[in-house]
PQR file with spaces between the fields and no chain letter, atoms N, CA, C, O and H, PARSE charges and radii, in Angstrom:
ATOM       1  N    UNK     1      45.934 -177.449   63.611 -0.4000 1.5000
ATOM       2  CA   UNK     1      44.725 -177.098   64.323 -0.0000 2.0000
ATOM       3  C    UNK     1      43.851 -176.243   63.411  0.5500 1.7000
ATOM       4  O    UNK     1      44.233 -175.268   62.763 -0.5500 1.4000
ATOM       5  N    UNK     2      42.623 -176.755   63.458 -0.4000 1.5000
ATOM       6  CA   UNK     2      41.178 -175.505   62.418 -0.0000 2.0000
ATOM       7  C    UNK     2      40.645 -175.374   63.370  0.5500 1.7000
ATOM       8  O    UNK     2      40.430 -176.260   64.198 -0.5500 1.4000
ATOM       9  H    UNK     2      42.313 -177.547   63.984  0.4000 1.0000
ATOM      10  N    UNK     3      40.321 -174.211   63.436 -0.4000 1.5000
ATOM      11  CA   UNK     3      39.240 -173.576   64.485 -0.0000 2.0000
ATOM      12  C    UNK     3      37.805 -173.561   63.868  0.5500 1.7000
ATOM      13  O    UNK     3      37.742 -173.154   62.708 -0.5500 1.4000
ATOM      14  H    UNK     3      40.496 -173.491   62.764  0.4000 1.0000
ATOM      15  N    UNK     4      36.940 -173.847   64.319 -0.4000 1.5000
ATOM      16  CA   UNK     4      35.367 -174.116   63.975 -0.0000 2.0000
ATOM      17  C    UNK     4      34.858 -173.320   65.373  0.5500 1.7000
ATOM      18  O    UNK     4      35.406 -173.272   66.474 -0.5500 1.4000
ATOM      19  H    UNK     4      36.991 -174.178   65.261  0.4000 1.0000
ATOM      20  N    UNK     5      33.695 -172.759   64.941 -0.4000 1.5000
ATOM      21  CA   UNK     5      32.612 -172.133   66.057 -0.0000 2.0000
ATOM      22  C    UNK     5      31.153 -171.906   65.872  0.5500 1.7000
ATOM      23  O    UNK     5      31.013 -171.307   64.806 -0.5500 1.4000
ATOM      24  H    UNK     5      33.250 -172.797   64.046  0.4000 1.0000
ATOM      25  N    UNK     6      30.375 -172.053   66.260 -0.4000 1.5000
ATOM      26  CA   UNK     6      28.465 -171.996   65.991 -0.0000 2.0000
ATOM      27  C    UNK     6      27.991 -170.661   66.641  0.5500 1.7000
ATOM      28  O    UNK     6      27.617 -170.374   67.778 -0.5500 1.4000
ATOM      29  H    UNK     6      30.489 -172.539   67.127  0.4000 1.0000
ATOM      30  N    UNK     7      28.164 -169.878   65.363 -0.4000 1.5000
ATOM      31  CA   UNK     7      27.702 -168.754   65.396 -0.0000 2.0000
ATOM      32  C    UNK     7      26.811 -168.128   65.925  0.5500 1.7000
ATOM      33  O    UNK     7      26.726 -167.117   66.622 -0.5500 1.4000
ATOM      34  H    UNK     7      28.468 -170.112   64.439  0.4000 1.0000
ATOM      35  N    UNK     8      25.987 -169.035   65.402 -0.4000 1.5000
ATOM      36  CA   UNK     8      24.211 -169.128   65.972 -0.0000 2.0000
ATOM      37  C    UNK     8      23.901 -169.759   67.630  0.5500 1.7000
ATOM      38  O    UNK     8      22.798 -169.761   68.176 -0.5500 1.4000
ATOM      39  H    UNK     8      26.056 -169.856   64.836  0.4000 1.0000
ATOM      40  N    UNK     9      25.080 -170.229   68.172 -0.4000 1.5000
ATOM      41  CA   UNK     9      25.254 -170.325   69.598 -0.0000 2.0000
ATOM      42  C    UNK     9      26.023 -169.659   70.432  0.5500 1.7000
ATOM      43  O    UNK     9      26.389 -169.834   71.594 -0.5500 1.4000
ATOM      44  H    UNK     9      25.977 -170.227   67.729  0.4000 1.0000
ATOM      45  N    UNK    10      26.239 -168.686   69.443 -0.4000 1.5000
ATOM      46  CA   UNK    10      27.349 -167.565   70.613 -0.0000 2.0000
ATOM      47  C    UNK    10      26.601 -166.518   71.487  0.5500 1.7000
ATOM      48  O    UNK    10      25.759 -165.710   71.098 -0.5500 1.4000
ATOM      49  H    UNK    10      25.941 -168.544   68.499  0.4000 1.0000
ATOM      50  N    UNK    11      27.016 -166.672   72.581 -0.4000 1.5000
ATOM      51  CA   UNK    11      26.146 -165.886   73.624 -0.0000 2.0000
ATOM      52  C    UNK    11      26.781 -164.781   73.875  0.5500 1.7000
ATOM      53  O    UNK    11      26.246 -164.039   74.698 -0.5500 1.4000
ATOM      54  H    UNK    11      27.700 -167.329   72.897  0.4000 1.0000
ATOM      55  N    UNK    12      28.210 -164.300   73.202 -0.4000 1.5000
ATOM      56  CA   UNK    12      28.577 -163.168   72.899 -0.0000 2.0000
ATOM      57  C    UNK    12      29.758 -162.595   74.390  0.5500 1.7000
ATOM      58  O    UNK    12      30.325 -161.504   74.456 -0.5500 1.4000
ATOM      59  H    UNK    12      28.645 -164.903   72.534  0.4000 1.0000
ATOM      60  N    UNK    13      29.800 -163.226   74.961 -0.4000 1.5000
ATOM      61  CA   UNK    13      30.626 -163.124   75.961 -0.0000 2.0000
ATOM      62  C    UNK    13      32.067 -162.242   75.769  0.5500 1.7000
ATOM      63  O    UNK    13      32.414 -161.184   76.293 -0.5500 1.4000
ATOM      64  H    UNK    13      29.340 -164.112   74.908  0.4000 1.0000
ATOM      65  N    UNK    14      32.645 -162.981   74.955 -0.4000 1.5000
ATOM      66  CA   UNK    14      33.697 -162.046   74.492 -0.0000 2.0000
ATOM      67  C    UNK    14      35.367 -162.774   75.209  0.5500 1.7000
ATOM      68  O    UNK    14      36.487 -162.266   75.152 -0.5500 1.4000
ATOM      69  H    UNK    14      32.363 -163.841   74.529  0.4000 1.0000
ATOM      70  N    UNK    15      35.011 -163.885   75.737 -0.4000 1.5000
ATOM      71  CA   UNK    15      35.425 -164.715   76.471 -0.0000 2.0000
ATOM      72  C    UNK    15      37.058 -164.972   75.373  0.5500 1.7000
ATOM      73  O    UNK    15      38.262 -165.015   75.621 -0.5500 1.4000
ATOM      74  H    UNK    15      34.101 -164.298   75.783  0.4000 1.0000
ATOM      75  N    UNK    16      36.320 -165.073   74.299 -0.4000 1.5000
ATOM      76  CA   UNK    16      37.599 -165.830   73.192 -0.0000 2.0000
ATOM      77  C    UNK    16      38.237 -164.978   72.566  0.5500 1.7000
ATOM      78  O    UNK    16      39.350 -165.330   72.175 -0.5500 1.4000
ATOM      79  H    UNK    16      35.341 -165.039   74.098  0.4000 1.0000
ATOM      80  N    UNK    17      37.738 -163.465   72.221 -0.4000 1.5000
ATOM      81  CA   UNK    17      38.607 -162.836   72.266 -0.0000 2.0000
ATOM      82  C    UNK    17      39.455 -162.160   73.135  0.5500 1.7000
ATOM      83  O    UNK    17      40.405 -161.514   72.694 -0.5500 1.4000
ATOM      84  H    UNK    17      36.834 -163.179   72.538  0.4000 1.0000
ATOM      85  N    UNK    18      39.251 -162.226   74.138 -0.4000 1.5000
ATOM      86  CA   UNK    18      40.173 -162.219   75.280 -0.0000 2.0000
ATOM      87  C    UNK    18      40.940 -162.793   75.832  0.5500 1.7000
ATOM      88  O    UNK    18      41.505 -162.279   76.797 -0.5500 1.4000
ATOM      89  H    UNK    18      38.479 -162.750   74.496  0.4000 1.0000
ATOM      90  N    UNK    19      41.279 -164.280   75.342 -0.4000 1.5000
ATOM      91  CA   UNK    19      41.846 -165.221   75.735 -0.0000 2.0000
ATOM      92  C    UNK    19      42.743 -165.271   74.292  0.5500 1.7000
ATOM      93  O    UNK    19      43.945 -165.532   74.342 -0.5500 1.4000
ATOM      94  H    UNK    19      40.820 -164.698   74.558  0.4000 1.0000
ATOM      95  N    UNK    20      42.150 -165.035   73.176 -0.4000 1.5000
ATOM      96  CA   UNK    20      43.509 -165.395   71.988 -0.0000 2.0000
ATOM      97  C    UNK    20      43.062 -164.250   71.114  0.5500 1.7000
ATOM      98  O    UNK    20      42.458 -164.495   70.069 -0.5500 1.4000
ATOM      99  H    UNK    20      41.174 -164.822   73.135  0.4000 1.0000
ATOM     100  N    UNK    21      43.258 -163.329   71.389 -0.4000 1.5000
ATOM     101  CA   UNK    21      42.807 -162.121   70.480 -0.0000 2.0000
ATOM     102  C    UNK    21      43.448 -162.139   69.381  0.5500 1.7000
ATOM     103  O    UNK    21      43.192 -161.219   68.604 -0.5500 1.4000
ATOM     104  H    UNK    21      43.748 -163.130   72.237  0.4000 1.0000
ATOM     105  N    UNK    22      44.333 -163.030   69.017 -0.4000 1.5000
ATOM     106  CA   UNK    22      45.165 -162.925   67.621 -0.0000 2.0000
ATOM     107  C    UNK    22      44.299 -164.098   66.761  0.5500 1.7000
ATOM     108  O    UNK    22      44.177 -164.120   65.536 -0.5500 1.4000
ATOM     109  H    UNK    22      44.541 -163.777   69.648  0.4000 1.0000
ATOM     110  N    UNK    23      43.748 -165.036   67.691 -0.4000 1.5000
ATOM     111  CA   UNK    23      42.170 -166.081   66.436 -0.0000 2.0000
ATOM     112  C    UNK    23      41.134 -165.282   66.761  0.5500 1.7000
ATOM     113  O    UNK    23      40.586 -164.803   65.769 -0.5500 1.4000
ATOM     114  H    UNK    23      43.847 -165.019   68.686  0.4000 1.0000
ATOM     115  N    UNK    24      40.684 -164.977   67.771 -0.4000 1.5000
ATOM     116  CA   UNK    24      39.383 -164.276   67.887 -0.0000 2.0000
ATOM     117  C    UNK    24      38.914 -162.832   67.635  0.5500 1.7000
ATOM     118  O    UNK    24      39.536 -161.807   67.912 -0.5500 1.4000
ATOM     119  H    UNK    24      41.129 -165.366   68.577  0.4000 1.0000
ATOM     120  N    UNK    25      37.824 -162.927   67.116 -0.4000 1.5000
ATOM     121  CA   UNK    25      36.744 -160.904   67.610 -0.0000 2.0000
ATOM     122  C    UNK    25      35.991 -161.238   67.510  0.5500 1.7000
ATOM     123  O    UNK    25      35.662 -162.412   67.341 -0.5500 1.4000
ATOM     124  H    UNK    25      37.319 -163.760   66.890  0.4000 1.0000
ATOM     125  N    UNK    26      35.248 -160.085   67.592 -0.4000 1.5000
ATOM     126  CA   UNK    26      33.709 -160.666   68.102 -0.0000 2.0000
ATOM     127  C    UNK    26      33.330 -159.016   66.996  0.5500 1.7000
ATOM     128  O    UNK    26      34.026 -158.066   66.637 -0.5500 1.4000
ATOM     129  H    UNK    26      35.514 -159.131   67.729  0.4000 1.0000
ATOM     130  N    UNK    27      31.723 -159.453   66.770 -0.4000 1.5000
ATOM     131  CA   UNK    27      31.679 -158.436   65.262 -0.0000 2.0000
ATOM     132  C    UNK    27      30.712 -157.138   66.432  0.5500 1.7000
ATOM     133  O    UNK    27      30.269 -157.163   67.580 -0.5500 1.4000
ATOM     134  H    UNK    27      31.157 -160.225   67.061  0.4000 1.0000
ATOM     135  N    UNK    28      30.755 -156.368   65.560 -0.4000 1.5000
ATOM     136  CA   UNK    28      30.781 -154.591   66.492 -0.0000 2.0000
ATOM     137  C    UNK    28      29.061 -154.696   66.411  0.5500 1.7000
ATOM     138  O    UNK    28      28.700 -153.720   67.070 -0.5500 1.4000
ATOM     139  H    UNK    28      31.116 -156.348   64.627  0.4000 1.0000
ATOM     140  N    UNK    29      28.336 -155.114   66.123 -0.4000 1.5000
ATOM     141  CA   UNK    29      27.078 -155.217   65.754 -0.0000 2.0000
ATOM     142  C    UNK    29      26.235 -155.778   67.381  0.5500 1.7000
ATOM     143  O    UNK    29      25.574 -155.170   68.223 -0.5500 1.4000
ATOM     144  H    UNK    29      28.630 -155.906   65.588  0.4000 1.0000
ATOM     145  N    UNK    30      26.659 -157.143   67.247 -0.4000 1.5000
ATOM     146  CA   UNK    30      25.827 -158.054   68.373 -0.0000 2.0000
ATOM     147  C    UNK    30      26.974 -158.548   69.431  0.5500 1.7000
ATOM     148  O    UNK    30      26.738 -158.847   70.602 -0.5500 1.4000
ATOM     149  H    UNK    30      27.196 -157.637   66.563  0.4000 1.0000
ATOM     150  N    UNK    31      28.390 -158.581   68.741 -0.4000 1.5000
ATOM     151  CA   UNK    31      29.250 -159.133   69.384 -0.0000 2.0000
ATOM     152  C    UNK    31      29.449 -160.552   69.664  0.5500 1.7000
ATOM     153  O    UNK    31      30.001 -160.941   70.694 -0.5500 1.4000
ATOM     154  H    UNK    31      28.582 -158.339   67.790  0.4000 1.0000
ATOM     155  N    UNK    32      29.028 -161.283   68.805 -0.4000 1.5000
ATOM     156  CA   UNK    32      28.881 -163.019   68.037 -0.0000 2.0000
ATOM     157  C    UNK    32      30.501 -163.010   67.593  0.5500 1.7000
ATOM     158  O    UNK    32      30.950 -161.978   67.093 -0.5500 1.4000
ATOM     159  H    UNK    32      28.580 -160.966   67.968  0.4000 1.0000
ATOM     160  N    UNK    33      31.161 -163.900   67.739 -0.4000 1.5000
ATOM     161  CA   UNK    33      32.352 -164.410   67.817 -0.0000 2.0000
ATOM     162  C    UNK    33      32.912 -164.447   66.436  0.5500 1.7000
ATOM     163  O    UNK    33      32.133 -164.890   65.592 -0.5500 1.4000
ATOM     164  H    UNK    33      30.796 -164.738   68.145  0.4000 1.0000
ATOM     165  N    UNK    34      34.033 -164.099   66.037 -0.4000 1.5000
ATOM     166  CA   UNK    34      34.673 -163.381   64.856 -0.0000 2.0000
ATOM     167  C    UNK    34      35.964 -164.528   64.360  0.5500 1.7000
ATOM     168  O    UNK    34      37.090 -164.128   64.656 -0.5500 1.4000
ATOM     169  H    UNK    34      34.666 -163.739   66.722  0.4000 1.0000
ATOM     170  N    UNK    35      35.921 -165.498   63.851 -0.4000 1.5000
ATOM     171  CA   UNK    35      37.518 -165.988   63.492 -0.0000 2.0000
ATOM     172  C    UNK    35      38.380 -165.513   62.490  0.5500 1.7000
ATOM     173  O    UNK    35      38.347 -165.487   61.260 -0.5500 1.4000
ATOM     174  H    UNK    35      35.007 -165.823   63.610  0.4000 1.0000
ATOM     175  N    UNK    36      39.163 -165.145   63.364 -0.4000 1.5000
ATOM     176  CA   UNK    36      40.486 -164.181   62.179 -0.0000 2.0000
ATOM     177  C    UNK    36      41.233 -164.894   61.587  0.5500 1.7000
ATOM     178  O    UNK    36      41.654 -164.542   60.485 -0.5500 1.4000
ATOM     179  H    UNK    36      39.190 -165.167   64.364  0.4000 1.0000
ATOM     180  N    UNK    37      41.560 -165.950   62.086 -0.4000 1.5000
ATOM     181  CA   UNK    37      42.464 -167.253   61.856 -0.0000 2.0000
ATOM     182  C    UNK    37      41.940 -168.473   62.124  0.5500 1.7000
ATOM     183  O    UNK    37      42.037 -168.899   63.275 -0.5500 1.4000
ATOM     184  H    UNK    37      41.218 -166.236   62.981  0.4000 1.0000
ATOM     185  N    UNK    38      41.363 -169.168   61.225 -0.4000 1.5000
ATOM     186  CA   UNK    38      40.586 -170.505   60.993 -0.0000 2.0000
ATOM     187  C    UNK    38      41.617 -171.428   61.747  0.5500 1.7000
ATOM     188  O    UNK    38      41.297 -172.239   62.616 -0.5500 1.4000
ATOM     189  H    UNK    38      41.285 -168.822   60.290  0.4000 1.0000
ATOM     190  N    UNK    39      43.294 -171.123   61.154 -0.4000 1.5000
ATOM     191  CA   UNK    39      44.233 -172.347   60.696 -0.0000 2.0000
ATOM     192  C    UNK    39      45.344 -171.412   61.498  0.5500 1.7000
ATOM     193  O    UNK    39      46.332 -170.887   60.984 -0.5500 1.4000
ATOM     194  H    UNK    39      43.553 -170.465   60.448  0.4000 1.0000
ATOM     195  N    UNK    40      44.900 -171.329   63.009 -0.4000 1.5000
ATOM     196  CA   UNK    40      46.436 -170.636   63.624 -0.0000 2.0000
ATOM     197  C    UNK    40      47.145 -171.076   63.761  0.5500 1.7000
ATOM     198  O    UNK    40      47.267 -172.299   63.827 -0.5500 1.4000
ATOM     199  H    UNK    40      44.098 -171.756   63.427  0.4000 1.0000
ATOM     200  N    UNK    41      48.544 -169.642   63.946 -0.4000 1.5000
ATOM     201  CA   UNK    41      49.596 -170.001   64.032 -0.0000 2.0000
ATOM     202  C    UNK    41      50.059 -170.696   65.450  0.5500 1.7000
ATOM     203  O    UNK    41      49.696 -170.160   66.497 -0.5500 1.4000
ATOM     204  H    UNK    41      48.445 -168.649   63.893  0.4000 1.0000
ATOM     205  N    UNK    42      50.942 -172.012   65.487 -0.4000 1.5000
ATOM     206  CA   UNK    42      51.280 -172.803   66.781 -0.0000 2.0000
ATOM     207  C    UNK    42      51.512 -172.391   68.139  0.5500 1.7000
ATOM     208  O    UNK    42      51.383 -173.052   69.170 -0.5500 1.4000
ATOM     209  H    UNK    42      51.237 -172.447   64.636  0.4000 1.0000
ATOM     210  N    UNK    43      51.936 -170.989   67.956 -0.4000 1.5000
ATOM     211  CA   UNK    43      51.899 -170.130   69.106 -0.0000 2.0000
ATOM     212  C    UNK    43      50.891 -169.794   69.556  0.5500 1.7000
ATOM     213  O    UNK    43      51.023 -169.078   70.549 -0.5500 1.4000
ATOM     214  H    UNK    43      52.041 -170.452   67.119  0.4000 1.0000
ATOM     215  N    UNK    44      49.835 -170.011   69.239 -0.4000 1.5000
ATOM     216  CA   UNK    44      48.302 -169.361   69.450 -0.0000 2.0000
ATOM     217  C    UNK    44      47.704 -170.382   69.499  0.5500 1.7000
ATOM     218  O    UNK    44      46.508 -170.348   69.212 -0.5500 1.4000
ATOM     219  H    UNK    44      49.728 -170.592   68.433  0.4000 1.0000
ATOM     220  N    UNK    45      48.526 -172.060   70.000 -0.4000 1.5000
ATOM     221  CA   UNK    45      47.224 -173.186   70.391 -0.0000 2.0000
ATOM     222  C    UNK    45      46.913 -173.028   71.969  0.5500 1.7000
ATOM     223  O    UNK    45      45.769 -172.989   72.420 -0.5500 1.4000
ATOM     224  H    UNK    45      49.498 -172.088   70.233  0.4000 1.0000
ATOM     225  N    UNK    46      48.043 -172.947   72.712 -0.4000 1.5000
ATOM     226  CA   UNK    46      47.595 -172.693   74.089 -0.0000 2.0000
ATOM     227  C    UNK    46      46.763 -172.083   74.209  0.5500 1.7000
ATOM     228  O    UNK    46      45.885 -172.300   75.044 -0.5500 1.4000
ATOM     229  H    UNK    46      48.973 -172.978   72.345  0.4000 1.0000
ATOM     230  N    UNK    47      46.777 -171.027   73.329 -0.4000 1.5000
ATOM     231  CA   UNK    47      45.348 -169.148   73.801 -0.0000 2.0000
ATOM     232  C    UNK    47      43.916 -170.107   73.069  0.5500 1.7000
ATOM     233  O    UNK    47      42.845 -169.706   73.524 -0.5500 1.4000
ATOM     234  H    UNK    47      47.490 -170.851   72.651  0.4000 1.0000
ATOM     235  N    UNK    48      43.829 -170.846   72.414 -0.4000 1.5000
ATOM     236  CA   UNK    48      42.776 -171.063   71.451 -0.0000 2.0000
ATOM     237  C    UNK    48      41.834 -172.160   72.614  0.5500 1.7000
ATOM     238  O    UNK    48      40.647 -172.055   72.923 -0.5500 1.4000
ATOM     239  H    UNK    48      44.700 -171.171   72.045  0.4000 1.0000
ATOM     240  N    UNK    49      42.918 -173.266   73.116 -0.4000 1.5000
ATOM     241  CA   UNK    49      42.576 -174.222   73.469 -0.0000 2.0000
ATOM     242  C    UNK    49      42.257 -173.568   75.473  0.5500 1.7000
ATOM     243  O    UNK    49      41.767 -174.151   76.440 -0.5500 1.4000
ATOM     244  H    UNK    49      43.882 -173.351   72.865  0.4000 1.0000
ATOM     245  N    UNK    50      42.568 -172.806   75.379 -0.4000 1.5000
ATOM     246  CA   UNK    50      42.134 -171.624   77.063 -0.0000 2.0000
ATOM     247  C    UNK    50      41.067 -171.446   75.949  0.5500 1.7000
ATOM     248  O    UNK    50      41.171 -172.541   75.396 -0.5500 1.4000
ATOM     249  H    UNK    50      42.966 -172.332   74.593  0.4000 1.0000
ATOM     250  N    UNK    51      40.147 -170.800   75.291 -0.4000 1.5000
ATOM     251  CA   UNK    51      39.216 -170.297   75.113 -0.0000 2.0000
ATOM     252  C    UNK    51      38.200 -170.748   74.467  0.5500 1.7000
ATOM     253  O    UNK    51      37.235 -170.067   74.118 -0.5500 1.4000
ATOM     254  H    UNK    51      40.063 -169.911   75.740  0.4000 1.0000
ATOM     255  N    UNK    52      38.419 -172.388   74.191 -0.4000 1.5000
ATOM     256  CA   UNK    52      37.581 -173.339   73.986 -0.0000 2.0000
ATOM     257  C    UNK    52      37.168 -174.004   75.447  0.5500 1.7000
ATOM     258  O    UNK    52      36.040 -174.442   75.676 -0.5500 1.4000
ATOM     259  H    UNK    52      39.203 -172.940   74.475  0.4000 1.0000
ATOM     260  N    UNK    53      38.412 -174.011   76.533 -0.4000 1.5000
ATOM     261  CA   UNK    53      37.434 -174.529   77.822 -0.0000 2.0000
ATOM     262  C    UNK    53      37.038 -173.186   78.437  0.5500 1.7000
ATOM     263  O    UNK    53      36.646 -173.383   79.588 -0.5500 1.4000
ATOM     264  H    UNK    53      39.328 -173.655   76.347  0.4000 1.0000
ATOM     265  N    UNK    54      36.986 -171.600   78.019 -0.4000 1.5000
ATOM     266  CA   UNK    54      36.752 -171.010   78.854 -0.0000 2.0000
ATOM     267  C    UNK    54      35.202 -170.770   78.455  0.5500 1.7000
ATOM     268  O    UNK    54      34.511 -170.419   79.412 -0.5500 1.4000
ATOM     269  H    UNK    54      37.304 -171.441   77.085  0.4000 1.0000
ATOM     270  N    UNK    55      34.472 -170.907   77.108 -0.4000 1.5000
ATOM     271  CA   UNK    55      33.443 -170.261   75.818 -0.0000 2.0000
ATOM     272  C    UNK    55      32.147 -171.066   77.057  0.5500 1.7000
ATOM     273  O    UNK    55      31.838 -172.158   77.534 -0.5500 1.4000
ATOM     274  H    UNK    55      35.033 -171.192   76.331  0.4000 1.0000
ATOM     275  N    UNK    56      31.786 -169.704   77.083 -0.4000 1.5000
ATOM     276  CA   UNK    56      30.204 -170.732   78.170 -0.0000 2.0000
ATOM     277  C    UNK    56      29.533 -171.189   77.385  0.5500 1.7000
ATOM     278  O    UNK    56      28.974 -172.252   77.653 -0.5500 1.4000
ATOM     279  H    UNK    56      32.037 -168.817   76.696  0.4000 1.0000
ATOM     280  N    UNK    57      29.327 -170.547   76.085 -0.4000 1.5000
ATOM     281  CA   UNK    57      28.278 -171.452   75.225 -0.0000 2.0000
ATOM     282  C    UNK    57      28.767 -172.819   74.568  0.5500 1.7000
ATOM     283  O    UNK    57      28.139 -173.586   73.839 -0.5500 1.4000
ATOM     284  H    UNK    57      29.781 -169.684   75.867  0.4000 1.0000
ATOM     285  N    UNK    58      30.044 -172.893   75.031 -0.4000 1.5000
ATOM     286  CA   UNK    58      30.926 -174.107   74.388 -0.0000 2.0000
ATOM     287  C    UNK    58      31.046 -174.244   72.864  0.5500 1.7000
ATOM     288  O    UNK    58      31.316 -175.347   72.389 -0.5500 1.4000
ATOM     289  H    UNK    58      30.555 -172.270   75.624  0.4000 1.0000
ATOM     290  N    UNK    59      30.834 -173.047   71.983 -0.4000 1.5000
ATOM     291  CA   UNK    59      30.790 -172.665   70.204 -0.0000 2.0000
ATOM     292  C    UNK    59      31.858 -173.007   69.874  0.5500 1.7000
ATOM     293  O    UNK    59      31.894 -173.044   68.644 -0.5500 1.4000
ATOM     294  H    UNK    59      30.614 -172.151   72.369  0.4000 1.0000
ATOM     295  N    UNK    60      33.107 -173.385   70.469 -0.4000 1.5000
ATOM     296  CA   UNK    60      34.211 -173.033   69.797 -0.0000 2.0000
ATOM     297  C    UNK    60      34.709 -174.510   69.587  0.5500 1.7000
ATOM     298  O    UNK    60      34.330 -175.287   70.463 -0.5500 1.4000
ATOM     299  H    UNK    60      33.078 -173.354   71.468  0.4000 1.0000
ATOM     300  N    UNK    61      35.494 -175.044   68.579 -0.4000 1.5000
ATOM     301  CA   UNK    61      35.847 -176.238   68.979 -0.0000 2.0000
ATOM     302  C    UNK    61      36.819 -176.573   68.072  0.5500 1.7000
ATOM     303  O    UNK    61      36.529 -175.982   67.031 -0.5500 1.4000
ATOM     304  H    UNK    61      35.801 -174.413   67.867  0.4000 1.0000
ATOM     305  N    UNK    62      38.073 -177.375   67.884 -0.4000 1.5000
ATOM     306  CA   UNK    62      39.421 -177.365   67.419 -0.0000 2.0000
ATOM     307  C    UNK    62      39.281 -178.826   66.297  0.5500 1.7000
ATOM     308  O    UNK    62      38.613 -179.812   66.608 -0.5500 1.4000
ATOM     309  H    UNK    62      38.309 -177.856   68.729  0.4000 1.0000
ATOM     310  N    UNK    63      39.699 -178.758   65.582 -0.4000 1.5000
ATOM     311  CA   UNK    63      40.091 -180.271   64.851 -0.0000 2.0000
ATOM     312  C    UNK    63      41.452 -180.055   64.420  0.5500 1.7000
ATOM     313  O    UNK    63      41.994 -178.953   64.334 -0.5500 1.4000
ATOM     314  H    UNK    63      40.241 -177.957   65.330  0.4000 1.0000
ATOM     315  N    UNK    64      42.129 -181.518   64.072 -0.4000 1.5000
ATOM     316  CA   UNK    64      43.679 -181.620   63.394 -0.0000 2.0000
ATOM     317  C    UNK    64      43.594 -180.978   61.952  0.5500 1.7000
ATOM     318  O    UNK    64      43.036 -181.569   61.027 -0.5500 1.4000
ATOM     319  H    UNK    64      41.689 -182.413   64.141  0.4000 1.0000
ATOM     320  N    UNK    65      44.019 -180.077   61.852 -0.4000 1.5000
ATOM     321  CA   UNK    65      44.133 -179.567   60.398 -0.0000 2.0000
ATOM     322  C    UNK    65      44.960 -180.664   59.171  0.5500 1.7000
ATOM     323  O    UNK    65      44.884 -180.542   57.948 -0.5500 1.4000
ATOM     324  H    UNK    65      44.473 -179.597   62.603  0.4000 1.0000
ATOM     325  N    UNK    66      45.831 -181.854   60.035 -0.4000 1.5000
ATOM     326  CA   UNK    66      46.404 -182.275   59.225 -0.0000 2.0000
ATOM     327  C    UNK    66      45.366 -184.028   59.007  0.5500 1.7000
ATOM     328  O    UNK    66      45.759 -185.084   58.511 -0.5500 1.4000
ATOM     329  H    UNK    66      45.892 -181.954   61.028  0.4000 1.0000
ATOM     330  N    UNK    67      43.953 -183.664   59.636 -0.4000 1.5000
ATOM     331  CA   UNK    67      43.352 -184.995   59.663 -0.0000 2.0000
ATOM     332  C    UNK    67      42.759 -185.404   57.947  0.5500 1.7000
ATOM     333  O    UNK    67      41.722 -184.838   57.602 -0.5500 1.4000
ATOM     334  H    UNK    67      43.634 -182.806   60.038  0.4000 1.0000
ATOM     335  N    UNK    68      43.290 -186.164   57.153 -0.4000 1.5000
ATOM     336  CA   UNK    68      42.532 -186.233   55.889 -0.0000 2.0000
ATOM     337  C    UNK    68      40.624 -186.477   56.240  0.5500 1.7000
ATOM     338  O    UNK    68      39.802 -186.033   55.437 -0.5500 1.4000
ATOM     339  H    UNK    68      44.132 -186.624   57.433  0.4000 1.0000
ATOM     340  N    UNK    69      40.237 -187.140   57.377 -0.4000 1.5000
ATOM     341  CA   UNK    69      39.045 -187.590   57.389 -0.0000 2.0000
ATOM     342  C    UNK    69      38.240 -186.288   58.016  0.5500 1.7000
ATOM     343  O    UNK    69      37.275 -186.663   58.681 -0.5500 1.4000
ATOM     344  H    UNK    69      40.904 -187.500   58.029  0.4000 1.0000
ATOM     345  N    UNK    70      38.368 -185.110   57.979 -0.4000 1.5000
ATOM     346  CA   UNK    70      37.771 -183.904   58.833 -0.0000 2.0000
ATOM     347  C    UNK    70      37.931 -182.956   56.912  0.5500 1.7000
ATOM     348  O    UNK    70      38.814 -183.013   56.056 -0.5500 1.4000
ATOM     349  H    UNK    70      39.152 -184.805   57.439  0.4000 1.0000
ATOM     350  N    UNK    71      36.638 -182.227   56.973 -0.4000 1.5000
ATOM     351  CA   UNK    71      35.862 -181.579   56.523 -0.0000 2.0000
ATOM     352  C    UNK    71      36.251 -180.515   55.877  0.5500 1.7000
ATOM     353  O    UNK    71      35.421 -179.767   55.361 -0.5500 1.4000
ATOM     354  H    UNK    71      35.921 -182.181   57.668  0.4000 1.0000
């Protein structure tokens, strides 16, 4: 799993770090969404994938880390 998020669409909620605080923060400034862990650890897909359907601005979004055709 890679975690990807649109910075520039974060409405700052705080939603994702609250749901997987070990991938997420949010920066002390505006409070725009922080990834600590691009490439988390497997224990932390349930919390990631709760805070991709929880993100109101919907910024957050998962790909297969092991996909050769992804970026």
């Amino acid at each position: 799993m890679k975690v990807r998020v649109d910075e520039d669409a974060c409405v700052a909620s705080g939603m994702c770090a609250y749901l997987a605080p070990a991938v997420f923060d949010q920066r002390e400034d505006d409070g725009v969404v922080v990834v600590l862990h691009e490439v988390p650890d497997e224990g932390q897909y349930e919390a990631v994938q709760d805070a991709v359907r929880n993100c109101p601005a919907r910024v957050i979004s998962v790909e297969d880390a092991d996909d050769p055709t992804e970026g």
